[in-house]
C-alpha positions in Angstrom: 2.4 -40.5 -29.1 4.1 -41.8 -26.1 3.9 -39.9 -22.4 7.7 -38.7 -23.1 5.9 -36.6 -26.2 3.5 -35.3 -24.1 5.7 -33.8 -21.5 7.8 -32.2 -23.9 4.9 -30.5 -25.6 3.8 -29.4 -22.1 7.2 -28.2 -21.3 7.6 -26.4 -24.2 4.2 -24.5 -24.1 4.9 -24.1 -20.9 8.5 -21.9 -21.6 6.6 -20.0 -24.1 3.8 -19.1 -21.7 6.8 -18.3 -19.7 8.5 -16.1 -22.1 5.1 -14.1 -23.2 3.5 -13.3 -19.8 6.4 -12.3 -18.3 6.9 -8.8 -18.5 2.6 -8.2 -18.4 3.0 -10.0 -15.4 6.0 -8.2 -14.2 4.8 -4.7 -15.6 0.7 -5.7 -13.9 3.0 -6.3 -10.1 5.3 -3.3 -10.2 2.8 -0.6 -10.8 -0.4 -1.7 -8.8 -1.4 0.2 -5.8 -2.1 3.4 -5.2 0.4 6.3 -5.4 1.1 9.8 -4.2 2.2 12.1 -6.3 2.2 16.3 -6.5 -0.3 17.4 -9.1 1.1 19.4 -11.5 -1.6 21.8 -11.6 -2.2 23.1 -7.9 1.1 21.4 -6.6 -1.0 19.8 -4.1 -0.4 16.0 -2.8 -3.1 13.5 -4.7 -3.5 10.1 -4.7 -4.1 8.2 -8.4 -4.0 4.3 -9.4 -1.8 3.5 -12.4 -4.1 1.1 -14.9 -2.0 -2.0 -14.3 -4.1 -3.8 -16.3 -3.7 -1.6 -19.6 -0.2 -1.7 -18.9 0.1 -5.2 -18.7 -1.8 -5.9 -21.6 0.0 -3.3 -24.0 3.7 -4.9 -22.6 2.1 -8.5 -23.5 2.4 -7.3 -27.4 5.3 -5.3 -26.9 4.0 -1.7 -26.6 4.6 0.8 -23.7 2.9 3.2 -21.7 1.2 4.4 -18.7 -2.5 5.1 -18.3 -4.3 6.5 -14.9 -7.0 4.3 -13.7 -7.8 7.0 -10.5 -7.3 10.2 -9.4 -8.5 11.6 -6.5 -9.2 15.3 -8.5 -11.7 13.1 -10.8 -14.3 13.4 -12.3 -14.2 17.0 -11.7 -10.7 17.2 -13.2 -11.0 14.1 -15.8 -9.6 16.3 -18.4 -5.9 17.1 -16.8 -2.9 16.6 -19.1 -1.8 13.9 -16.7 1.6 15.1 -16.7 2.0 13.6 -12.7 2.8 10.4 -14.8 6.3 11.4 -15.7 6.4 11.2 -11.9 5.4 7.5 -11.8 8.2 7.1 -14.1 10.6 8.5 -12.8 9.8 7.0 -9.1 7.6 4.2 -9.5 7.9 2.4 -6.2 8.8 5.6 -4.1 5.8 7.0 -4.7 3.7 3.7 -3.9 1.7 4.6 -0.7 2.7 1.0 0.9 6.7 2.7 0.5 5.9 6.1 2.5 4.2 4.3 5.0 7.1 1.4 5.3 9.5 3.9 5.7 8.0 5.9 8.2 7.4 2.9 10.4 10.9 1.3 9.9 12.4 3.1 12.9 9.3 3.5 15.2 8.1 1.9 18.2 4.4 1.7 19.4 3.3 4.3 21.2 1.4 2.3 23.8 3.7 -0.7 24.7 6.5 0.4 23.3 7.4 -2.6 21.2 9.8 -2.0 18.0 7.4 -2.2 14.9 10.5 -2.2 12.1 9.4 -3.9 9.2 5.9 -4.4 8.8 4.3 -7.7 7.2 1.9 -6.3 4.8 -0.3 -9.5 4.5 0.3 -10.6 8.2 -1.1 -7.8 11.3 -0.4 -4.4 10.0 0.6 -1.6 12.5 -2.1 1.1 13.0 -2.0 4.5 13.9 -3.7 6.5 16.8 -5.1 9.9 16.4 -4.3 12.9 17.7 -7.1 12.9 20.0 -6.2 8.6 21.0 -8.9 6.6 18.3 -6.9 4.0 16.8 -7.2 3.7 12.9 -6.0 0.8 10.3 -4.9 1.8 6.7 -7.5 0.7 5.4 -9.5 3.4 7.1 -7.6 6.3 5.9 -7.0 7.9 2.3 -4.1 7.9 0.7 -4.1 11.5 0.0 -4.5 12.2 3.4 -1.3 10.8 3.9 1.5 13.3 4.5 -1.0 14.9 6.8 -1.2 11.7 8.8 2.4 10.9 9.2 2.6 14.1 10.5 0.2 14.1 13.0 -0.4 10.6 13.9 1.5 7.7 16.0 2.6 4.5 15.4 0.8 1.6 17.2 1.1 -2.4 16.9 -1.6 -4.4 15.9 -2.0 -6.1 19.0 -2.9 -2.6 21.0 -4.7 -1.6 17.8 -7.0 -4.6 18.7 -6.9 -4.2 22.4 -8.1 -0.3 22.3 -10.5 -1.2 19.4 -12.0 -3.7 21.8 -11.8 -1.3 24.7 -13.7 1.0 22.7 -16.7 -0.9 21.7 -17.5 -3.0 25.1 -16.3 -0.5 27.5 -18.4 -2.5 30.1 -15.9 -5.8 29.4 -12.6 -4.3 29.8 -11.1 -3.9 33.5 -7.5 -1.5 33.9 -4.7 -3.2 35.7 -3.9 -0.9 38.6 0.0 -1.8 38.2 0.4 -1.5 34.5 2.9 1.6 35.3 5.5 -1.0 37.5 4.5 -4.0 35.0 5.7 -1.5 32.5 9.2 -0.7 34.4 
């Protein structure tokens, strides 16, 4: 066989990789994450984790479904109807944590420097959010069915301050005030 064979046998497996992992792949992105949603039982905000996986591997021979990986009720409630999936379906990226907390931040500004935070880079420096009572917290740090509460209660800092008050928390000793931050500020 000459090379010219050979590349159009790798071409053409590689379309029909293509065409078969396609929509797992697709199905496997779109429904990863974790996701708020009202449980149908108690009405109350939970957070569960669609089995992207399962998904993805029933759509890669044709069938279709959703299956709950997590719930924040488990194992206690294991046994639930899981009727907050007609939720997912209905809404599947407006429910995604990542989208609630995008949204909120779209029009905010941090509340220590006052920079615009607008769209936030979720693999770059995520904003952070300062407590009620001025600790500074990264997502990762909070759970996602704590979340409504949060948004509530909580504002919108950069990264950079999250960082700076971080520091200024653990080596206290290191950090000196500038006595004209209120006119640098002006």
């Amino acid at each position: 066989m000459t090379a010219f064979a050979y590349v159009v046998i790798a071409l053409g497996m590689s379309v029909i990789a293509y065409l078969l992992l396609r929509a797992p792949v697709r199905h496997y992105f779109e429904l990863r994450g974790d996701r708020l949603v009202a449980c149908p039982e108690n009405n109350e905000t939970v957070a569960v984790r669609v089995d992207a996986g399962r998904v993805a591997a029933h759509a890669a021979v044709g069938g279709r479904g959703l299956w709950l990986e997590s719930c924040t009720r488990w194992p206690e409630r294991a046994g639930c109807g899981r009727e907050c999936l007609a939720q997912i379906e209905a809404a599947p990226t407006d429910c995604l944590v990542r989208t609630h907390v995008t949204r909120w931040y779209a029009d905010k500004a941090c509340a220590l420097c006052g920079t615009a935070l607008g769209a936030i880079e979720w693999t770059e420096h995520k904003p952070a959010v300062m407590t009620p009572s001025g600790r500074t917290l990264e997502w990762r740090d909070i759970r996602p069915e704590t979340l409504p509460d949060v948004l509530a209660t909580h504002t919108a800092i950069c990264w950079d301050c999250h960082v700076a008050e971080t520091f200024r928390r653990a080596r206290p000793d290191l950090v000196i005030d500038n006595p004209h931050q209120e006119s640098v500020r002006r």
